[in-house]
C-alpha positions in Angstrom: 40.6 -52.5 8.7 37.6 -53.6 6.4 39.3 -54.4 2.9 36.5 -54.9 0.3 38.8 -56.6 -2.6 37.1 -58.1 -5.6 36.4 -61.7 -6.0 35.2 -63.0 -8.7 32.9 -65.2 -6.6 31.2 -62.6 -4.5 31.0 -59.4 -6.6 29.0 -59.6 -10.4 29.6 -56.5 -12.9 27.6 -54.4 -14.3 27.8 -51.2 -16.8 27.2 -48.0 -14.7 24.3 -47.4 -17.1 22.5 -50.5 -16.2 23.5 -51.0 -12.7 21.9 -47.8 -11.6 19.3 -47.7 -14.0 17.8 -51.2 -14.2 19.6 -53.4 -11.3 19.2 -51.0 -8.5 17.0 -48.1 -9.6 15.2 -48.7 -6.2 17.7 -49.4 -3.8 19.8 -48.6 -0.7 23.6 -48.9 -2.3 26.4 -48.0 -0.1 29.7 -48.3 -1.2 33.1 -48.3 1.4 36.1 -47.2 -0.5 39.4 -46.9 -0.3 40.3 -43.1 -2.1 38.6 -40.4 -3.2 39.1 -41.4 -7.0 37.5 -44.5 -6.8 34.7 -43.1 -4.9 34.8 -40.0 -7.1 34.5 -42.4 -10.5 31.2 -44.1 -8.8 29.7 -40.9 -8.3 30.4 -39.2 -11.3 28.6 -42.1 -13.2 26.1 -42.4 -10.7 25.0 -38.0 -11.7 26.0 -38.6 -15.2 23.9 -41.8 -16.2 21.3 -40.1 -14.1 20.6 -37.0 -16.1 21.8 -38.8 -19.9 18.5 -40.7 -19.0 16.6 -37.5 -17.8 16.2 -38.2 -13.7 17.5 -35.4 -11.2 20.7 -36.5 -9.5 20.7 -34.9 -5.9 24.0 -35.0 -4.2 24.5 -34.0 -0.9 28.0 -33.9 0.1 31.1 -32.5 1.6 32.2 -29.1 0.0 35.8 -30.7 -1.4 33.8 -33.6 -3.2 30.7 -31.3 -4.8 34.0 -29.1 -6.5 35.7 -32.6 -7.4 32.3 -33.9 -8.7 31.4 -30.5 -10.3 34.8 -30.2 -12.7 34.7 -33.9 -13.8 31.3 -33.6 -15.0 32.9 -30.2 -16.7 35.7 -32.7 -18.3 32.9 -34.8 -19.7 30.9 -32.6 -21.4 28.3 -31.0 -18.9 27.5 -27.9 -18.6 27.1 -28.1 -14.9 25.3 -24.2 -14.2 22.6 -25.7 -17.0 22.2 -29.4 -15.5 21.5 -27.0 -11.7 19.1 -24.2 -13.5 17.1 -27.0 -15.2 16.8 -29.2 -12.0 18.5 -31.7 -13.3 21.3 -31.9 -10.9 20.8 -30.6 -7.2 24.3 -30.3 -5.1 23.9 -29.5 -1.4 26.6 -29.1 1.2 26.2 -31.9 3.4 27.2 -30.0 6.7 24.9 -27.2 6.1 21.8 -30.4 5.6 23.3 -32.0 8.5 22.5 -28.8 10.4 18.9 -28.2 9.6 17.7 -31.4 11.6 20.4 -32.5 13.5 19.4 -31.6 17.5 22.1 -32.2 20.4 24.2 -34.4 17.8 21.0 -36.7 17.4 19.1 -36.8 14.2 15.4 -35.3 14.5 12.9 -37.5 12.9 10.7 -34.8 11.7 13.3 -32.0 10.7 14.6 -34.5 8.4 11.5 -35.8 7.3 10.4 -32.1 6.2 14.4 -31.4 4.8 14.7 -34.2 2.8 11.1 -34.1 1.5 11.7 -30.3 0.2 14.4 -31.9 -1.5 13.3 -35.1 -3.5 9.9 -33.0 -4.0 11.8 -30.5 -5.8 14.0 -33.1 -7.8 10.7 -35.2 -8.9 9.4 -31.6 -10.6 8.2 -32.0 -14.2 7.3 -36.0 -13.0 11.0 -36.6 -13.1 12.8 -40.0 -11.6 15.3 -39.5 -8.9 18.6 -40.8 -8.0 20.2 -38.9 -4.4 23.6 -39.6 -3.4 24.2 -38.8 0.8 27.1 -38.3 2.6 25.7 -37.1 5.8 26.0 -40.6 7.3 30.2 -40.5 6.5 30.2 -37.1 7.9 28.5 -38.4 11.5 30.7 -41.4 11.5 33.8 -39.4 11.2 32.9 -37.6 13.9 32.7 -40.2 15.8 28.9 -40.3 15.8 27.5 -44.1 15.3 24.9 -44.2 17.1 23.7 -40.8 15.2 24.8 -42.5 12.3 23.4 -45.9 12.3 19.8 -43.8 13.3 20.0 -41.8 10.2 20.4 -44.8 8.2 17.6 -45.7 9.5 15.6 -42.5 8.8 16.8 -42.5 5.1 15.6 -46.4 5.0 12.3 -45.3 6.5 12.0 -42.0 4.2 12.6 -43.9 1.2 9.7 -46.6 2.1 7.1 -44.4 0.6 9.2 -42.8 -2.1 10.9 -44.6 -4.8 14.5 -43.6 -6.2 17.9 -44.8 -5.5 20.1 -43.8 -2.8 23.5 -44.2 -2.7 25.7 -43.6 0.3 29.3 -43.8 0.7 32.0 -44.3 3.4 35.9 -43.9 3.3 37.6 -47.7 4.5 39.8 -45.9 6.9 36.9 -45.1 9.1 36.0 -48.5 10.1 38.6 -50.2 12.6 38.2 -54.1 14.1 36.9 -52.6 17.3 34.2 -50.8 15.1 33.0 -54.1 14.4 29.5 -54.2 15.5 28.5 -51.1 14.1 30.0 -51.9 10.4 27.3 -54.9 11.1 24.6 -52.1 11.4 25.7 -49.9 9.2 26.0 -53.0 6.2 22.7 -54.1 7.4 21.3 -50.7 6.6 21.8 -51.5 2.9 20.9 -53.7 0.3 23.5 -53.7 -1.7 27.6 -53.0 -1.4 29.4 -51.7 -4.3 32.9 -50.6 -5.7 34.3 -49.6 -8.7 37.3 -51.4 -9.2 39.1 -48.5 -10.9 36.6 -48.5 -13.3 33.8 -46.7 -11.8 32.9 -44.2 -14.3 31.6 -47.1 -16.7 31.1 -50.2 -14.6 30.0 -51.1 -11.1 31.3 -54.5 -9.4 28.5 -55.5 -6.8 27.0 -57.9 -4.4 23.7 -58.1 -2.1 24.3 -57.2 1.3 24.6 -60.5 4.1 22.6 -59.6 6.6 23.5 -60.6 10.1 21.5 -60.5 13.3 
């Protein structure tokens, strides 16, 4: 198994704020974590830094972490039906996006071109920044998918070529096994940067650039 522990050698911290906003407001961010509260922590103050500084958060993601995301951002202080009426946060059920370009288990190219454009065109309304978080990729690799997986990696790389925002993806540890080892190398590669929260991912962000290996 793939155990991403901090070392003060490798990973550099960062507020959430600034991480997001000024150290990677452009990037490809994926994070591979261990439980859903660590995970969970990143994202909430990946949405929440987004809309304090006025971008649109878009989160596509499994049903059980858009309710988990939805009542912590309740906790702090958001008024969650608000933040989704005034565009400013845009949840979608990962599954139900996997299925409007996904073709014999294979990503289309140009279904998700035209889904994913709809999206970030409807996020960057009223000349907004935007930050998407995507857990499409975790959903094809649990399933067993990696070649699928590693391809739509690719897509989002390609997509995000000629738009600029941040994307974030994320992957539970447990997924990725010594015999996987090859396609965590892809998968990695896909990125530019790896992330975790340390238990403190609502307000800071441990991180390191990705090694690239051919």
């Amino acid at each position: 198994m793939y155990s991403l522990k901090i070392n003060n050698g490798e990973w550099a911290a960062s507020s959430s704020e600034v991480f997001w906003g000024e150290i990677a407001p452009c990037e490809h961010v994926v994070q591979i974590y261990e439980n859903d509260e660590d995970f969970l922590d990143l994202l909430t103050g990946f949405v929440s830094n987004g809309v304090n500084v006025g971008e649109c958060a878009v989160v596509i993601a499994t049903t059980a972490h858009l309710k988990a995301l939805d009542e912590r951002l309740a906790a702090s202080g958001y008024a969650v039906p608000s933040l989704i009426s005034g565009t400013q946060y845009i949840p979608l059920d990962a599954e139900e996006t996997l299925a409007k370009f996904m073709v014999n288990d294979w990503p289309d190219e140009s279904l998700f071109h035209k889904v994913i454009r709809e999206v970030i065109m409807k996020a960057k309304g009223n000349s907004r920044k935007v930050r998407a978080f995507g857990e499409m990729v975790a959903i094809l690799w649990a399933k067993g998918y990696v070649g699928a997986t590693v391809r739509l990696e690719y897509l989002w790389n390609k997509f995000c070529e000629n738009e600029a925002f941040c994307l974030f993806c994320a992957y539970p540890e447990s997924g990725f096994t010594q015999d996987a080892a090859e396609s965590v190398m892809h998968i990695c590669n896909a990125h530019t940067k790896m992330i975790t929260g340390g238990g403190k991912g609502k307000e800071h962000v441990f991180y390191k650039p990705v090694e690239r290996k051919r």
